[in-house]
C-alpha positions as CSV (number, residue, x, y, z in Angstrom):
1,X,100.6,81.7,165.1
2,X,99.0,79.8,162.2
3,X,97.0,76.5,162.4
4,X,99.1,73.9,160.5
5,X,97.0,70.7,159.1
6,X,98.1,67.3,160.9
7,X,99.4,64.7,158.3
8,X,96.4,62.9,158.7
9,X,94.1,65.7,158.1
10,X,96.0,66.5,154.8
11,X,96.3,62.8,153.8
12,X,92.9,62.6,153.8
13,X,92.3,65.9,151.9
14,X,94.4,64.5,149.1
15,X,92.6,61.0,149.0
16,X,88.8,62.4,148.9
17,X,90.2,65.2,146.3
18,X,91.9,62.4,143.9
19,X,88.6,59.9,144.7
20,X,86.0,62.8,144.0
21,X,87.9,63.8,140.8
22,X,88.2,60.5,139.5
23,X,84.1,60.5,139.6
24,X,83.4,64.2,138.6
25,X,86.0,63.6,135.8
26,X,84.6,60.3,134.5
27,X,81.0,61.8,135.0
28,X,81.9,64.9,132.7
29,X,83.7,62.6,130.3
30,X,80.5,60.5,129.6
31,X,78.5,64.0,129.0
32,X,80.2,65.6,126.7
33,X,81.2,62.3,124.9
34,X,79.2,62.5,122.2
35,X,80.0,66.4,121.3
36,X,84.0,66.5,121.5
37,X,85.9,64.1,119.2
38,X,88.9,62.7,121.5
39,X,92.2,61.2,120.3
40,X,93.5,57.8,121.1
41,X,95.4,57.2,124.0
42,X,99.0,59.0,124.5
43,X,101.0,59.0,127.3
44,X,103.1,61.7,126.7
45,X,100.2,63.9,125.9
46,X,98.4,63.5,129.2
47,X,101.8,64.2,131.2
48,X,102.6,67.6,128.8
49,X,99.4,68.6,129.3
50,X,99.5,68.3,133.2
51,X,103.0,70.3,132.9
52,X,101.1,72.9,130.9
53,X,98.1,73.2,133.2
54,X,100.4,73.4,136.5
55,X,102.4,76.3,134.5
56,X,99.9,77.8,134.1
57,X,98.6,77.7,137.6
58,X,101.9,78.5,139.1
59,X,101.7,75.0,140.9
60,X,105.3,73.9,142.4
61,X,107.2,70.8,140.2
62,X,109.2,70.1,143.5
63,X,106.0,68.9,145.3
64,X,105.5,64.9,146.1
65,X,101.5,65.7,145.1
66,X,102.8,66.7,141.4
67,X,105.0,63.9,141.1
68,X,101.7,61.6,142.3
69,X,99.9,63.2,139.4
70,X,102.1,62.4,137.4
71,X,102.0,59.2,138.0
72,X,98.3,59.2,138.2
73,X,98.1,60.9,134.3
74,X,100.3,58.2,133.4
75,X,97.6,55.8,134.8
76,X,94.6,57.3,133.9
77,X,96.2,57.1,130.3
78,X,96.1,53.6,130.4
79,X,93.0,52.8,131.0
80,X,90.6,55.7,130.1
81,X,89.8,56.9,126.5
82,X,92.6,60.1,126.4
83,X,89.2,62.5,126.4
84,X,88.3,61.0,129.8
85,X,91.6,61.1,131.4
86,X,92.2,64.7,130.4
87,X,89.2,66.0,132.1
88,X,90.3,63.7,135.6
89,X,93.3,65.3,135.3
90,X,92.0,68.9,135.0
91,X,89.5,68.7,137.8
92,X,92.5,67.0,140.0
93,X,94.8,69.9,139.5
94,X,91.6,72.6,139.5
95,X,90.9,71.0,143.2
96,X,94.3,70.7,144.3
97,X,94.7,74.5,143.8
98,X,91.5,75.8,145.1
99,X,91.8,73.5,148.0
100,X,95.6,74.7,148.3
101,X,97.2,71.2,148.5
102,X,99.9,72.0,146.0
């Protein structure tokens, strides 16, 4: 018989994963600012690139936590220079697989 999370457990997984990659992602943004030259902002960008990365990591479309990053790219687009928000989003998805939320 296998030992199935509780809502609440997983619910709280997936907040302190999207809350801690926020900061690691903004943290690695402002060190390698000054080495990487990053376009402006682009929506569409941000979202392809989240659809490549999830391909690549064989991460299911069908899941409500991909269509929450989504949304969260889209966001993180926004307001965050396009460098910055492209390294949130690939620590979110990095965590979300090795913690095995998606």
């Amino acid at each position: 018989m296998e030992n199935k999370p509780t809502p609440y457990l997983q619910l709280l997984k997936i907040s302190v994963v999207f809350i801690l990659t926020w900061l690691i992602g903004s943290g690695l943004y402002f060190l390698t600012f000054k080495i990487f030259a990053f376009s402006s902002l682009n929506t569409l960008t941000s979202i392809f690139f989240l659809f490549l990365l999830s391909l690549a990591l064989k991460i299911n479309y069908q899941s409500p936590v991909f269509l929450l990053d989504i949304v969260l790219a889209t966001f993180y687009s926004f307001f965050y220079p396009f460098g910055q928000a492209m390294l949130i989003i690939l620590v979110l998805v990095l965590a979300q697989k090795i913690l095995k939320i998606v």
